[in-house]
C-alpha positions as CSV (number, residue, x, y, z in Angstrom):
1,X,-11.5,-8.3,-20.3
2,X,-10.2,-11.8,-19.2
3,X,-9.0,-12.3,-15.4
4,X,-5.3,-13.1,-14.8
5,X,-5.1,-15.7,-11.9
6,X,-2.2,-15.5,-10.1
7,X,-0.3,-17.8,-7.5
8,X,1.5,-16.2,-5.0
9,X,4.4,-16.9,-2.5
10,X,2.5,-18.8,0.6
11,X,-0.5,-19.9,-1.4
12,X,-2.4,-17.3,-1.3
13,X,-4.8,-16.5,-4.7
14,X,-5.4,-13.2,-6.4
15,X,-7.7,-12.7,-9.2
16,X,-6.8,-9.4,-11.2
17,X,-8.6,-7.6,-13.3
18,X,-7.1,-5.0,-15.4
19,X,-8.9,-1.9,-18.0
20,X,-7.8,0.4,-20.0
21,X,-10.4,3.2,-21.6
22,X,-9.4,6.4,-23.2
23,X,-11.7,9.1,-22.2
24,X,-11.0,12.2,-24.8
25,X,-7.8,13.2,-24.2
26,X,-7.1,11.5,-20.8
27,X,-6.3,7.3,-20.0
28,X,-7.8,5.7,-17.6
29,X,-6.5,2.9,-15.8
30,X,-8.7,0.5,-13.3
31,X,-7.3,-2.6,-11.1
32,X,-9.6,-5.3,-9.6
33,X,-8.3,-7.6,-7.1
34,X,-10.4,-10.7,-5.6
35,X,-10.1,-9.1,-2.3
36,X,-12.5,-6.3,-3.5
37,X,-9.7,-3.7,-4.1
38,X,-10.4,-1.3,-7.0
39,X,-7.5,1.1,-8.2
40,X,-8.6,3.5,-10.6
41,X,-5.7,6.0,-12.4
42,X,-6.0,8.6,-15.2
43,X,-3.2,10.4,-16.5
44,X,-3.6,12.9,-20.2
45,X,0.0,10.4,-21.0
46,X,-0.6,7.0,-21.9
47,X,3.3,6.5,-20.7
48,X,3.2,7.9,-17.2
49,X,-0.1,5.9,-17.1
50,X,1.6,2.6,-17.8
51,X,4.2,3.4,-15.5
52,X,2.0,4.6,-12.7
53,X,0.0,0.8,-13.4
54,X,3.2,-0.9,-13.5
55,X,4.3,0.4,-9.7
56,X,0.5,-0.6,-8.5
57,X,0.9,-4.1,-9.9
58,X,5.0,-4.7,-8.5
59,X,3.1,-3.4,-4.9
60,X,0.5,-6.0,-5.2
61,X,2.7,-8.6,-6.5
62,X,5.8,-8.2,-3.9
């Protein structure tokens, strides 16, 4: 999967990396940032996994 580089307010540079598998009947859902924090999700809903991805990325970002 390709990085996103992102410029933020004050400078400062994240590199995210985002995956999506589907592992039978559950998503999964794993965040890199260049800091070295991983967030891994899994939800059986593809929706509430998207949503719960969503918030983690607004929280990074704001």
């Amino acid at each position: 999967m390709p990085e996103l580089a992102v410029l933020l307010p004050g400078g400062r540079r994240h590199v995210l990396s985002l995956s999506f598998v589907r592992d039978g009947d559950e998503f999964l859902a794993r965040l890199e940032t260049d800091g070295g924090h991983i967030t891994e999700l899994k939800n059986r809903s593809l929706d509430q996994l998207l949503t719960l991805v969503a918030g983690e990325l607004e929280d990074l970002l704001a």
